[in-house]
C-alpha positions as CSV (number, residue, x, y, z in Angstrom):
1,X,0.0,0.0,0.0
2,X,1.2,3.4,-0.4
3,X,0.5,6.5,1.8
4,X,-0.6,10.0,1.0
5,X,-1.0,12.8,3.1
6,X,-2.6,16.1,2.1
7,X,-0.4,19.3,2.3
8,X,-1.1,22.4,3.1
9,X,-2.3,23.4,-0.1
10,X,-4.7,20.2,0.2
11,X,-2.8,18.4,-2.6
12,X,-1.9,14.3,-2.0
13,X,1.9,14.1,-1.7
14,X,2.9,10.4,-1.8
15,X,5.3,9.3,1.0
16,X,5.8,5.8,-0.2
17,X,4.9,2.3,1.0
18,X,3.5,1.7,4.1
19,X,2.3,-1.8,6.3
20,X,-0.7,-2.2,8.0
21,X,0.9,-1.5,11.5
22,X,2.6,1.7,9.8
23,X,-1.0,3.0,8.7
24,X,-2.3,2.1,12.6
25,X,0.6,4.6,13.8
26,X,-0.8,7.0,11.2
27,X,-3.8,6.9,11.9
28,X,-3.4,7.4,16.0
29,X,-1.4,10.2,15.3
30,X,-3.3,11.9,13.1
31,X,-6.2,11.2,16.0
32,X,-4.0,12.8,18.7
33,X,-3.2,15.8,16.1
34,X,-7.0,16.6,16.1
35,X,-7.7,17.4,19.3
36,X,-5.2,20.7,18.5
37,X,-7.4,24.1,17.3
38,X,-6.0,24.7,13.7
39,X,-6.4,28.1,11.8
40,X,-7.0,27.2,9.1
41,X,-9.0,24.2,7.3
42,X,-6.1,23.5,4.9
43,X,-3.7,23.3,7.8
44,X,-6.3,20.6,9.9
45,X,-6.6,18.7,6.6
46,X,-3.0,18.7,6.3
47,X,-2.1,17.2,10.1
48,X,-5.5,15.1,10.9
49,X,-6.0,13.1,7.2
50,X,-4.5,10.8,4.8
51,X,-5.2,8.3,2.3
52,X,-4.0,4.5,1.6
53,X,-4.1,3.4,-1.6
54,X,-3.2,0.2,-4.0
55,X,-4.0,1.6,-6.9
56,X,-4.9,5.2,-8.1
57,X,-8.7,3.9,-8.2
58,X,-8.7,1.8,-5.2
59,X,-8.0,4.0,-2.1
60,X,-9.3,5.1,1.8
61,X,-8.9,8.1,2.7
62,X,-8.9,8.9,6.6
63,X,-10.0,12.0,8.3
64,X,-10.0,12.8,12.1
65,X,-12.6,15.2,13.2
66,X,-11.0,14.3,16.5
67,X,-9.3,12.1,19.1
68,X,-12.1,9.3,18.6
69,X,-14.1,11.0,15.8
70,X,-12.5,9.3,12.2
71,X,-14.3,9.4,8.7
72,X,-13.8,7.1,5.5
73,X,-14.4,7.9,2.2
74,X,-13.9,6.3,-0.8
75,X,-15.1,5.6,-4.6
76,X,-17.4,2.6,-4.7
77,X,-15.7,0.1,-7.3
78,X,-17.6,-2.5,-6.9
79,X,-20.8,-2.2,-8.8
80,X,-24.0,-3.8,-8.2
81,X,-24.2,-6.8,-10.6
82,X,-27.7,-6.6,-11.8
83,X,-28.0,-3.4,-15.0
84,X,-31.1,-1.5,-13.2
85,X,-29.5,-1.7,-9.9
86,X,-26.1,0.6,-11.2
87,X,-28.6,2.6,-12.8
88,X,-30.6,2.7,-10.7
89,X,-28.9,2.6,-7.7
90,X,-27.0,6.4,-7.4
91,X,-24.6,5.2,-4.7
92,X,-21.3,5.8,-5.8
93,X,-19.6,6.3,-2.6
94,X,-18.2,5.1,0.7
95,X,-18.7,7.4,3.4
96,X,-18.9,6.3,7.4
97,X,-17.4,6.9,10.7
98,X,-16.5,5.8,13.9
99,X,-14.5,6.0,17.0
100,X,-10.6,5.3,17.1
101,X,-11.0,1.8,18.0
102,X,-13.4,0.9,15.0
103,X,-11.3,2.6,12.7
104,X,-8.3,0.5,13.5
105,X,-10.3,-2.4,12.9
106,X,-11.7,-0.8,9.4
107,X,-7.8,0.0,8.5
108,X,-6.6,-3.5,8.9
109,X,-9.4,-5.1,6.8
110,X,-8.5,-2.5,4.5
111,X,-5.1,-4.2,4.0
112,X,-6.1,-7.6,4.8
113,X,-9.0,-8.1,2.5
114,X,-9.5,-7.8,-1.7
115,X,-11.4,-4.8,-3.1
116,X,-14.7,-6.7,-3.0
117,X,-14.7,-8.2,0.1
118,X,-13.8,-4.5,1.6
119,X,-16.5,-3.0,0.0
120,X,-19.1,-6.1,1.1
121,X,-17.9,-5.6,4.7
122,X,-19.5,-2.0,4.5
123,X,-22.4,-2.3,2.0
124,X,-24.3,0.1,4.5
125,X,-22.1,2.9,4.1
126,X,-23.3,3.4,0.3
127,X,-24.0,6.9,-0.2
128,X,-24.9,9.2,-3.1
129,X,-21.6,11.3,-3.7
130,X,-21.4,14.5,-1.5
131,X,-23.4,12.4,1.4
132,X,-22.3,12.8,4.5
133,X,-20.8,10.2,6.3
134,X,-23.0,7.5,8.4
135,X,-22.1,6.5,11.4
136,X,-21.2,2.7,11.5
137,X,-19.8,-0.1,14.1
138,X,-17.1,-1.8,12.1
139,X,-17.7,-5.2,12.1
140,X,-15.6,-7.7,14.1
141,X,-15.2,-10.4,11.1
């Protein structure tokens, strides 16, 4: 997987691979980092989110509204397989949240699991694009 983190002009700057236990120290820090006030939103983005990706399709990006307050978002790949559903269907995103435990748990099936089986894992975080985020309980499996 590689990492990207946003800079200050909210741009994704690559800083190379990363493990699963390298994105969990990511991802606790950038939790710590949001419980500091910010002046601006471009220098929050910059110290409390990041992305994992494999490919340039398939990523997660990770935002921390605070200590144990983390959002996910990414493109929906996977499409239904029946033609009226896709068109149908309008939900072209992933988009949920949960506390800091959850969302270690959600970062480590990330890495452990293929596309499809991710995205089936969190079928109930389909949203239209520009939805905001539902709140979900990962789930244990």
């Amino acid at each position: 997987m590689e990492l990207h983190r946003f800079n200050e002009s909210t741009s994704l700057v690559s800083h190379g691979q990363i493990d699963v236990e390298g994105a969990a120290h990511e991802l606790c820090a950038a939790a710590e980092r949001a419980a500091i006030p910010y002046v601006s939103g471009e220098e929050a983005m910059a110290q409390t989110s990041f992305t994992v990706s494999r490919d340039r399709k398939d990523f997660l990006q990770i935002n921390c509204d605070g200590p144990d307050d983390i959002w996910f978002l990414s493109d929906r790949l996977v499409s239904p397989s029946s033609l009226l559903a896709r068109i149908f269907n309008g939900k072209t995103t992933l988009a949920f949240r949960c506390d800091l435990r959850g969302a270690e748990r959600v970062l480590r099936q990330y890495f452990e699991r293929n596309r499809e089986a991710f995205e089936s894992l969190y079928s109930e975080a389909y949203v239209r694009s520009g939805a905001p985020p539902v709140p979900l309980e990962p789930p244990a499996a």
